[in-house]
mmCIF file as Biopython writes it, N, C-alpha, C and O atoms, coordinates in Angstrom:
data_model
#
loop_
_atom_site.group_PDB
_atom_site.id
_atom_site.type_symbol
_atom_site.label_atom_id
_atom_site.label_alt_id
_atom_site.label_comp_id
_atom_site.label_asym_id
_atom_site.label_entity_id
_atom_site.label_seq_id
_atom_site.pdbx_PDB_ins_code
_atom_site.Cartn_x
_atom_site.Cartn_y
_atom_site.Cartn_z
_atom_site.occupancy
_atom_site.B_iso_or_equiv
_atom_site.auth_seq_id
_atom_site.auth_asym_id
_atom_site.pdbx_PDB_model_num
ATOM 1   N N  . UNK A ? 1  ? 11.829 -11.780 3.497  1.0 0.0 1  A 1 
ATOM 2   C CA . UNK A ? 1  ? 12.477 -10.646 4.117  1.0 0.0 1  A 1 
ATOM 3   C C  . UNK A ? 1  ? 11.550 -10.002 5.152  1.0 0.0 1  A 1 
ATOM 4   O O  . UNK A ? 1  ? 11.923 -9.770  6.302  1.0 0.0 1  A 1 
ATOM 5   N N  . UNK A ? 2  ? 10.032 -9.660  4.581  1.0 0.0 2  A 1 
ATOM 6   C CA . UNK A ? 2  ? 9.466  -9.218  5.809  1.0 0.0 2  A 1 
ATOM 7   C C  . UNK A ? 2  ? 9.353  -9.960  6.906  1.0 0.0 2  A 1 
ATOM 8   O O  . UNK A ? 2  ? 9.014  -9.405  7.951  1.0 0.0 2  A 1 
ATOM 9   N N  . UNK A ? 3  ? 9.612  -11.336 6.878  1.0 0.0 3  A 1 
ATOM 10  C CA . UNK A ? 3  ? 8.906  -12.500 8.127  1.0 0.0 3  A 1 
ATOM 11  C C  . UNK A ? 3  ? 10.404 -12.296 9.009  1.0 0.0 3  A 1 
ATOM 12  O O  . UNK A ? 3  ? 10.258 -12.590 10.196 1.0 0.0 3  A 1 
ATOM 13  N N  . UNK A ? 4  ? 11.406 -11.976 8.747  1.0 0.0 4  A 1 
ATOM 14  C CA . UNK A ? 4  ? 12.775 -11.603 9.248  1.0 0.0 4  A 1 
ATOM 15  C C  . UNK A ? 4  ? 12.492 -10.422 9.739  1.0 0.0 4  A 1 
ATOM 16  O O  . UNK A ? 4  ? 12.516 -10.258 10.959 1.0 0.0 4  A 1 
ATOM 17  N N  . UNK A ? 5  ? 12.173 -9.385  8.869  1.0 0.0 5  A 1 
ATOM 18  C CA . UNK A ? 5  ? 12.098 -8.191  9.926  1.0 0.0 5  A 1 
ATOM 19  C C  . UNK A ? 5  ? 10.768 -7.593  10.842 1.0 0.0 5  A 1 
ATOM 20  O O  . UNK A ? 5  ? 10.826 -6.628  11.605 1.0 0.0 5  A 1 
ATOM 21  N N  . UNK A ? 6  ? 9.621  -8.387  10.569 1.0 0.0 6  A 1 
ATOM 22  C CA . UNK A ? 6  ? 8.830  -8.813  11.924 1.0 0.0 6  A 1 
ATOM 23  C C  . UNK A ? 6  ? 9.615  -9.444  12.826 1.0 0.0 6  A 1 
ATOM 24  O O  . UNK A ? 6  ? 10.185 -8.594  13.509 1.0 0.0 6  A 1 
ATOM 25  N N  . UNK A ? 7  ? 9.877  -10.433 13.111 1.0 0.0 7  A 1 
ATOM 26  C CA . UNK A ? 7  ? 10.770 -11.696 13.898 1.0 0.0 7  A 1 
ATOM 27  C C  . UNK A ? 7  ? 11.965 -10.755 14.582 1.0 0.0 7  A 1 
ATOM 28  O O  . UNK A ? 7  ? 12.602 -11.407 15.410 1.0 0.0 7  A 1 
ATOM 29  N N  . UNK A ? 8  ? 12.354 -9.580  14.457 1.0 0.0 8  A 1 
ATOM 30  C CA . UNK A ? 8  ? 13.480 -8.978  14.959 1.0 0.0 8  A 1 
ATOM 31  C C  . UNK A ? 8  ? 12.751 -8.063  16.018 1.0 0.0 8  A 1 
ATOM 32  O O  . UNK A ? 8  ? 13.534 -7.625  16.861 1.0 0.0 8  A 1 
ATOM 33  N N  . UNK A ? 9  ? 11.583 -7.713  16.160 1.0 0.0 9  A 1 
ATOM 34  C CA . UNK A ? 9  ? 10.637 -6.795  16.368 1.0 0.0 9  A 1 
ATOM 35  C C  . UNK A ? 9  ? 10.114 -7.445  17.808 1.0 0.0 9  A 1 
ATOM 36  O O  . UNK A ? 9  ? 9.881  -8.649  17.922 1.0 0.0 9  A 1 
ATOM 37  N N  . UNK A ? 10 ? 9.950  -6.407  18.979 1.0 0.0 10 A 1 
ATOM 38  C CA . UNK A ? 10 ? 8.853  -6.407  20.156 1.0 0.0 10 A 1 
ATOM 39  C C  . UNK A ? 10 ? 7.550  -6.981  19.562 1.0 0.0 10 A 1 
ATOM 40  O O  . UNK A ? 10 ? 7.317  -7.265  18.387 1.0 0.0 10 A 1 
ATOM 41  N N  . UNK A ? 11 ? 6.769  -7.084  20.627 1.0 0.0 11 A 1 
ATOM 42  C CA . UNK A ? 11 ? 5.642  -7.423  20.474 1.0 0.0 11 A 1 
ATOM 43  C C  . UNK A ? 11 ? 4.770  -6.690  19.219 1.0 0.0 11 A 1 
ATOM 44  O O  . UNK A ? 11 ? 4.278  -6.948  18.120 1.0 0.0 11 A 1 
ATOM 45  N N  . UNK A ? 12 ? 4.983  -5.308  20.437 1.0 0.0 12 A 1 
ATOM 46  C CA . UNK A ? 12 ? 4.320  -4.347  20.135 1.0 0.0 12 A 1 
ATOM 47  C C  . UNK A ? 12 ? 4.674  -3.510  18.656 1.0 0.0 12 A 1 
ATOM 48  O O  . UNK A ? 12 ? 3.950  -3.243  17.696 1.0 0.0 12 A 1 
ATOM 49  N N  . UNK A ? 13 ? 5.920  -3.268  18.895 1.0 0.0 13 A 1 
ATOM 50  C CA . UNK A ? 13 ? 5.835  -3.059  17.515 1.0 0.0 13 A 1 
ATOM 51  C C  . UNK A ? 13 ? 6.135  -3.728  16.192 1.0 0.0 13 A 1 
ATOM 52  O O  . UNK A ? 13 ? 6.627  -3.221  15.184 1.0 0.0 13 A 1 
ATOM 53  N N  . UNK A ? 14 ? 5.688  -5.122  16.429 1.0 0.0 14 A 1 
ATOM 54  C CA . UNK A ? 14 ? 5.732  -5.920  15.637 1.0 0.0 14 A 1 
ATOM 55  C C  . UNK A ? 14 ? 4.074  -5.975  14.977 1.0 0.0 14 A 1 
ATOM 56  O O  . UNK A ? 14 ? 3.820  -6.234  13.801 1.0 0.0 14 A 1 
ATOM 57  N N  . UNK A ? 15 ? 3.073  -5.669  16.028 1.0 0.0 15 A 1 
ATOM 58  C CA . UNK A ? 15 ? 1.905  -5.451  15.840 1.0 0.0 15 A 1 
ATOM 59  C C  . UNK A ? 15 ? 1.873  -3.779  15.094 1.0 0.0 15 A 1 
ATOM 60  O O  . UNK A ? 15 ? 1.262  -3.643  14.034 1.0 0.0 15 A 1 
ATOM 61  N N  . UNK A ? 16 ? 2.214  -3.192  15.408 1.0 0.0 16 A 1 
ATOM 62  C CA . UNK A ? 16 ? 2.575  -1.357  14.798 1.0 0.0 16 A 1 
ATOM 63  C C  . UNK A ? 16 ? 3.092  -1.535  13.370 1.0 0.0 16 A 1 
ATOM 64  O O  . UNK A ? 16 ? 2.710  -0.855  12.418 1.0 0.0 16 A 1 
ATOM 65  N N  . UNK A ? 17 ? 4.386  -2.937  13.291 1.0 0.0 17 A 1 
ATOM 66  C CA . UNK A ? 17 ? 4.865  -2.602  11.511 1.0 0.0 17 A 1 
ATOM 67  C C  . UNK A ? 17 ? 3.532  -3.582  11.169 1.0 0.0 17 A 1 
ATOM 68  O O  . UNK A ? 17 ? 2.808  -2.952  10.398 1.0 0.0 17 A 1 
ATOM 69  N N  . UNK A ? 18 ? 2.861  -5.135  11.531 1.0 0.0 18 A 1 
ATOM 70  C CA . UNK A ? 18 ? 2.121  -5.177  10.497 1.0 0.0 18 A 1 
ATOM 71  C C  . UNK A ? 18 ? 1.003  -4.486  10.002 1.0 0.0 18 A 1 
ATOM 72  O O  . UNK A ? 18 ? 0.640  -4.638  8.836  1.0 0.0 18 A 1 
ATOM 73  N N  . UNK A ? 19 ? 0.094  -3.308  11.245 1.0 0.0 19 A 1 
ATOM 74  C CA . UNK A ? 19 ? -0.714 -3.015  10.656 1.0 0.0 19 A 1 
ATOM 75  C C  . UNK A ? 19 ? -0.236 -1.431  9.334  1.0 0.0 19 A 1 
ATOM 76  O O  . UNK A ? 19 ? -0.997 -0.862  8.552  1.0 0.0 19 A 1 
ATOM 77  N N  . UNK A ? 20 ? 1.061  -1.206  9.553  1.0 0.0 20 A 1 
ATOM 78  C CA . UNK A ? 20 ? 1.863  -0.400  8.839  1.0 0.0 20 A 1 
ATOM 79  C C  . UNK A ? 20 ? 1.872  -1.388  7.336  1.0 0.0 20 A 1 
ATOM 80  O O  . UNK A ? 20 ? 1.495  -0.743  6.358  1.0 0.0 20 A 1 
ATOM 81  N N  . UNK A ? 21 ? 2.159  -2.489  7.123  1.0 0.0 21 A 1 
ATOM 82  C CA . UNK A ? 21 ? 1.896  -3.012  5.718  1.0 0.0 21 A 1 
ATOM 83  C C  . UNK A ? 21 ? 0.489  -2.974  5.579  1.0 0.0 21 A 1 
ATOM 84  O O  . UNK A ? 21 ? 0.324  -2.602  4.417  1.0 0.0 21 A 1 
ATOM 85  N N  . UNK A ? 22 ? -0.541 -3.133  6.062  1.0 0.0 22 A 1 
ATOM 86  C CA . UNK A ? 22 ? -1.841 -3.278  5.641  1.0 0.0 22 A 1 
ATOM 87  C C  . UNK A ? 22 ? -2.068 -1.953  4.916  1.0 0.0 22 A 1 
ATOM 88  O O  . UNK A ? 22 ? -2.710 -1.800  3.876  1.0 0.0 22 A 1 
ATOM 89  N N  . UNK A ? 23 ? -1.358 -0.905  5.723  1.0 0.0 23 A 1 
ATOM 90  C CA . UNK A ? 23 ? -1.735 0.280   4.976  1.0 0.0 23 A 1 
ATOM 91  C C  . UNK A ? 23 ? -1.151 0.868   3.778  1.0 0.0 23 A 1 
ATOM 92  O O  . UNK A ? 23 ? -1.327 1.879   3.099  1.0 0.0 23 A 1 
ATOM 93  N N  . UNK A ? 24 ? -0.366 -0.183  3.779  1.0 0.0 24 A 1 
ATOM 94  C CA . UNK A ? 24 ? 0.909  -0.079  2.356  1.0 0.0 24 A 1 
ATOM 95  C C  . UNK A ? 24 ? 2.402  0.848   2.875  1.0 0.0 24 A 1 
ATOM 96  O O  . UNK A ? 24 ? 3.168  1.325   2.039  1.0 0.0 24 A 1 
ATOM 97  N N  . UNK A ? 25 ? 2.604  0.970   4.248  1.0 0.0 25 A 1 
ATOM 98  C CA . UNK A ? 25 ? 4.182  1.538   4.396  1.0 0.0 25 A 1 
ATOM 99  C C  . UNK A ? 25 ? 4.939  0.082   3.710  1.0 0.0 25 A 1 
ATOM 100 O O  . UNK A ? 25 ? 4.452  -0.761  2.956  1.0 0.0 25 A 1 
ATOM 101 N N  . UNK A ? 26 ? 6.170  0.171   4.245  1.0 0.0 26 A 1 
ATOM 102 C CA . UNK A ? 26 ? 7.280  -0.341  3.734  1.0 0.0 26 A 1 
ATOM 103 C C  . UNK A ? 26 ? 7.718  -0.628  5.204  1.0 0.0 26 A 1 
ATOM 104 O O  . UNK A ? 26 ? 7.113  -0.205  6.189  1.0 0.0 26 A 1 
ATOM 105 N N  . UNK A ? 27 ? 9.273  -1.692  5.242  1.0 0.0 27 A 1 
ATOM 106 C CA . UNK A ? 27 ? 9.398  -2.096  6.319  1.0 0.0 27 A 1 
ATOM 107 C C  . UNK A ? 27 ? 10.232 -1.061  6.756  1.0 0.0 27 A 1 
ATOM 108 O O  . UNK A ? 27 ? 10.081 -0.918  7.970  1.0 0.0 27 A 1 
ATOM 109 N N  . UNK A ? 28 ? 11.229 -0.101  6.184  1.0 0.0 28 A 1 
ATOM 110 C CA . UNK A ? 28 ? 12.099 0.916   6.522  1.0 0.0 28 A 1 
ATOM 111 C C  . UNK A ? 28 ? 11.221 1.585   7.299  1.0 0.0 28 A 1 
ATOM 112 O O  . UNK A ? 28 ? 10.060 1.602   6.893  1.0 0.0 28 A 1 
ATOM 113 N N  . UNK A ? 29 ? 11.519 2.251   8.507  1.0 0.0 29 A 1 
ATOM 114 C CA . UNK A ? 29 ? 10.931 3.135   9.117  1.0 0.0 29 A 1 
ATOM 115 C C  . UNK A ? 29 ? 11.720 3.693   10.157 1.0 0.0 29 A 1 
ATOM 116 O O  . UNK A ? 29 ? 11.927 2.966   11.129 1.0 0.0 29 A 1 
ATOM 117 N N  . UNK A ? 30 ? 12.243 4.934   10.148 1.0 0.0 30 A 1 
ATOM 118 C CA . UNK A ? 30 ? 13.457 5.777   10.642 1.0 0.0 30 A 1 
ATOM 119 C C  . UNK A ? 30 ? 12.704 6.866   11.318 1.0 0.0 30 A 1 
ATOM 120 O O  . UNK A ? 30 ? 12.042 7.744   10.766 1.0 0.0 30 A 1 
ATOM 121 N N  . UNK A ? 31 ? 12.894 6.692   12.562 1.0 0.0 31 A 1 
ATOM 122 C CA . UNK A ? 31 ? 12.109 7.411   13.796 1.0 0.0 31 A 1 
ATOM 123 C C  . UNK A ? 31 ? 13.193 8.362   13.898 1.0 0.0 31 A 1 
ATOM 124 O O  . UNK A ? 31 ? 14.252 8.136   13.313 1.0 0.0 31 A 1 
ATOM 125 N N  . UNK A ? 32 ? 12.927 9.995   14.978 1.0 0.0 32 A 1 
ATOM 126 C CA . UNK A ? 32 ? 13.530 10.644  14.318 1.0 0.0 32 A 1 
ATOM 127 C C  . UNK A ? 32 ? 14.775 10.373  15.938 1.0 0.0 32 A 1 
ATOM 128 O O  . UNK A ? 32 ? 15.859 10.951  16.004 1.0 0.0 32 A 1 
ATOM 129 N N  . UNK A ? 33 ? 14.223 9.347   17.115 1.0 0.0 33 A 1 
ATOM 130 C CA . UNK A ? 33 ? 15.152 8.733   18.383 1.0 0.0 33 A 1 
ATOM 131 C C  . UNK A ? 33 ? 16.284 8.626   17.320 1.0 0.0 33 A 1 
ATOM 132 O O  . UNK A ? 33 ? 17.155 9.493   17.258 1.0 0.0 33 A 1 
ATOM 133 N N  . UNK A ? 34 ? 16.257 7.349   16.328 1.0 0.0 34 A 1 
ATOM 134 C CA . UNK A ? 34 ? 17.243 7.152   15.744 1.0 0.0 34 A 1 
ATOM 135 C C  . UNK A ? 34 ? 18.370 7.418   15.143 1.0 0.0 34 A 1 
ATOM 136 O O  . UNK A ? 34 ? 19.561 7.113   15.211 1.0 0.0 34 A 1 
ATOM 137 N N  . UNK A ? 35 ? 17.354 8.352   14.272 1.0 0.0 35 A 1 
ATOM 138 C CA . UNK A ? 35 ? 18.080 9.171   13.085 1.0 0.0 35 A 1 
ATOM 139 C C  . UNK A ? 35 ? 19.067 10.118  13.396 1.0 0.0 35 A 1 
ATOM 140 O O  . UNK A ? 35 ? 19.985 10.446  12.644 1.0 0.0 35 A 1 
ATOM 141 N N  . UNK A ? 36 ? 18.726 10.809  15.200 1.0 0.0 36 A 1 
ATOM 142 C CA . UNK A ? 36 ? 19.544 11.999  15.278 1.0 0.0 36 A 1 
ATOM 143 C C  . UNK A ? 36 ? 21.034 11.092  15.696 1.0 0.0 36 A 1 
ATOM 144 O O  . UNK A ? 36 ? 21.900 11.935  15.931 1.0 0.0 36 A 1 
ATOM 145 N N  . UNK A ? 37 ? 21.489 9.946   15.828 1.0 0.0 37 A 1 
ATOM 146 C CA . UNK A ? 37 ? 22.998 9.731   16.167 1.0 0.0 37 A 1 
ATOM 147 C C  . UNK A ? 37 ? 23.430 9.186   14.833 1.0 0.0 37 A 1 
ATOM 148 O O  . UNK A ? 37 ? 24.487 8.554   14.821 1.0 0.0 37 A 1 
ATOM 149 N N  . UNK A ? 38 ? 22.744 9.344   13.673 1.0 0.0 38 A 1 
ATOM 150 C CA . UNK A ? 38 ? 23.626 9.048   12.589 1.0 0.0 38 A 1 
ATOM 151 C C  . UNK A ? 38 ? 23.370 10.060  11.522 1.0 0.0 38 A 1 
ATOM 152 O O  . UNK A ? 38 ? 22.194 10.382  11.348 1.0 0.0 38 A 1 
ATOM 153 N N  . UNK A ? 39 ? 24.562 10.772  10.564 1.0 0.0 39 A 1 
ATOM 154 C CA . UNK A ? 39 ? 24.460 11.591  9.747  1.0 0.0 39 A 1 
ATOM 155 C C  . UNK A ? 39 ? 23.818 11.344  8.633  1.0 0.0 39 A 1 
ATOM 156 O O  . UNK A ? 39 ? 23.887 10.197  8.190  1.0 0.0 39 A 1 
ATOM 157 N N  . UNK A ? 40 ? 23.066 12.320  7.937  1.0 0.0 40 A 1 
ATOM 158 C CA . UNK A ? 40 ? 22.873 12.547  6.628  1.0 0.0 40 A 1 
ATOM 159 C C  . UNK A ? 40 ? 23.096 11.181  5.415  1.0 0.0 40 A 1 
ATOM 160 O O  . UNK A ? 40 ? 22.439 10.444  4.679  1.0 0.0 40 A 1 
ATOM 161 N N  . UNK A ? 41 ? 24.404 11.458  5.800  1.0 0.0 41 A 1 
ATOM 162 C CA . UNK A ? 41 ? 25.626 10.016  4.945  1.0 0.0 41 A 1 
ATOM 163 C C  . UNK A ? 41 ? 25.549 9.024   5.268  1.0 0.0 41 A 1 
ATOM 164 O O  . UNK A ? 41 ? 25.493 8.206   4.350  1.0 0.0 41 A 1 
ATOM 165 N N  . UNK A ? 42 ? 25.511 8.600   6.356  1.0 0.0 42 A 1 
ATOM 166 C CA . UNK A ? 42 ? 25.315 7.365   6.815  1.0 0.0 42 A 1 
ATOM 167 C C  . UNK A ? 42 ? 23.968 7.022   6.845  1.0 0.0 42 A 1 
ATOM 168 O O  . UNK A ? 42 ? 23.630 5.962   6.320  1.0 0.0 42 A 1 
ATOM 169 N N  . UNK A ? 43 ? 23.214 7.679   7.326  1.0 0.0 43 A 1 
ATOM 170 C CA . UNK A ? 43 ? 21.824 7.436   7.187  1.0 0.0 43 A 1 
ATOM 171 C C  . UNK A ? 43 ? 21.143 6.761   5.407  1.0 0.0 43 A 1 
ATOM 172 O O  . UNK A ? 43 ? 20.407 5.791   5.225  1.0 0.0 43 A 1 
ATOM 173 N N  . UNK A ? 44 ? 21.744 7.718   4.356  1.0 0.0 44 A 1 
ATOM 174 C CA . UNK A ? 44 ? 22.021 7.534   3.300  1.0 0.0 44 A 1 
ATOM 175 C C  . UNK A ? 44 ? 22.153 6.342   3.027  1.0 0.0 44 A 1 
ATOM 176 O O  . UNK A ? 44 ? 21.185 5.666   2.680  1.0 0.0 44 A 1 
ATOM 177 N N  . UNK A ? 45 ? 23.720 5.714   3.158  1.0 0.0 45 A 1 
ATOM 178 C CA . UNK A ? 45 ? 24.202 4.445   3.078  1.0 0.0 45 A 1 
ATOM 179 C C  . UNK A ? 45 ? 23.474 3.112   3.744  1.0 0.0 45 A 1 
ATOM 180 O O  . UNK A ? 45 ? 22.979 2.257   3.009  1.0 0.0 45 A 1 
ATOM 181 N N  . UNK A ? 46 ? 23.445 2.999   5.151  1.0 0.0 46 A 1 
ATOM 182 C CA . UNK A ? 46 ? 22.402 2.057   5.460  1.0 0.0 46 A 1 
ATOM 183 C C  . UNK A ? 46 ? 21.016 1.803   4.617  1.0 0.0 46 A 1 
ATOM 184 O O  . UNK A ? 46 ? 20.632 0.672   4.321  1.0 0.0 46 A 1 
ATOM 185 N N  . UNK A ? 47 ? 20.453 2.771   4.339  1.0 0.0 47 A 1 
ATOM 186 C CA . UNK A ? 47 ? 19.264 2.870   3.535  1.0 0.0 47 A 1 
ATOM 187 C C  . UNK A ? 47 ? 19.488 1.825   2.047  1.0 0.0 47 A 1 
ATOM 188 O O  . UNK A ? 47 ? 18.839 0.901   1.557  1.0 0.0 47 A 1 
ATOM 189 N N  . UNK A ? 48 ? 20.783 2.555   1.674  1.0 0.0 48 A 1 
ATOM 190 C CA . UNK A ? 48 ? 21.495 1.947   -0.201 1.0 0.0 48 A 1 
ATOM 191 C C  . UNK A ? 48 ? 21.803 0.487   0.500  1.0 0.0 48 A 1 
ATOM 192 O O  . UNK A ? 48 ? 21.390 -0.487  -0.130 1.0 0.0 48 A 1 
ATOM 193 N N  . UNK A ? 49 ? 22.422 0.265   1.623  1.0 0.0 49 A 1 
ATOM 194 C CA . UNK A ? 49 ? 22.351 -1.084  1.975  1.0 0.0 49 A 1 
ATOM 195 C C  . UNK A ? 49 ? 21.592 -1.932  1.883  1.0 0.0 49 A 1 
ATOM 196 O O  . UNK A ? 49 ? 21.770 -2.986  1.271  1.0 0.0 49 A 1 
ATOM 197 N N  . UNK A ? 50 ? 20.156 -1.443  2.769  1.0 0.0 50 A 1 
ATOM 198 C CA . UNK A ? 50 ? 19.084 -1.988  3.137  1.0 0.0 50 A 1 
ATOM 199 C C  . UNK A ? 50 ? 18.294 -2.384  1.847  1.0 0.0 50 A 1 
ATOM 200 O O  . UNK A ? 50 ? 17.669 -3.443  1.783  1.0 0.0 50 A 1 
ATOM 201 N N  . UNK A ? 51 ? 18.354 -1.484  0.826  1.0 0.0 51 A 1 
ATOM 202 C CA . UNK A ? 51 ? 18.121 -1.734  -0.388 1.0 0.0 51 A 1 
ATOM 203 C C  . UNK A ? 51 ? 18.235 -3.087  -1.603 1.0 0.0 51 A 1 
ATOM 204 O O  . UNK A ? 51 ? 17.513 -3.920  -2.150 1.0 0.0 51 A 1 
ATOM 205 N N  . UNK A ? 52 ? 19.756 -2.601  -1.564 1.0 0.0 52 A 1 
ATOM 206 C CA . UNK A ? 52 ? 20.360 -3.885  -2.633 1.0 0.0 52 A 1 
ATOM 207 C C  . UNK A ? 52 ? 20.202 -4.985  -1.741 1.0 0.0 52 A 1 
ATOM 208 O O  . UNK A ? 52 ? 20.135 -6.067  -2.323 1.0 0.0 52 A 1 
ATOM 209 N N  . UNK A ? 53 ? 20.095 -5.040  -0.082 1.0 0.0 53 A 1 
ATOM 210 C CA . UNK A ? 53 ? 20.086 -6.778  0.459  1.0 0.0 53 A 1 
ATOM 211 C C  . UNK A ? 53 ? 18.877 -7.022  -0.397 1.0 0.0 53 A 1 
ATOM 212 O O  . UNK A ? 53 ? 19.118 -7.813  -1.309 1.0 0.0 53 A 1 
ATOM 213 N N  . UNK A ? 54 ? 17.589 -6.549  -0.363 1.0 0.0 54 A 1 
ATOM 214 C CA . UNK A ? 54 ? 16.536 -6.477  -0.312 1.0 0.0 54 A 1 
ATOM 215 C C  . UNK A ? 54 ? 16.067 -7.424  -1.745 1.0 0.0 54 A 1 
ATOM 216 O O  . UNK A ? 54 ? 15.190 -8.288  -1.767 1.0 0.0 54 A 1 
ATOM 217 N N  . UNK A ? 55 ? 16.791 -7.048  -2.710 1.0 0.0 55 A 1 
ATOM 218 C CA . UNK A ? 55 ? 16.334 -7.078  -4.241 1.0 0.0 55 A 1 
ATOM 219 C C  . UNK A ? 55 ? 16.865 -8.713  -4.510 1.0 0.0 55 A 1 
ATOM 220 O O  . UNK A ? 55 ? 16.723 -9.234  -5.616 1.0 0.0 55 A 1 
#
């Protein structure tokens, strides 16, 4: 799963999420560009999505 969501990723911030695992983040990472065109709820749901693919 992570080699998929590197591989979807710019250069650059493909270099930004791995040194983000070295430090122990996670691959979720919700900038706040993003976050402001989707609600609360939805934001929510993608997340519960992103989740169960995950497991």
């Amino acid at each position: 799963m992570k080699e998929e969501f590197l591989a979807s990723l710019s250069t650059i911030a493909r270099k930004a999420a791995q040194a983000n695992f070295k430090l122990g983040s996670y691959e979720i990472n919700i900038t706040m560009q993003r976050a402001k065109t989707v609600s609360s709820e939805e934001l929510l749901i993608l997340m519960f999505d992103y989740y169960e693919a995950a497991q």
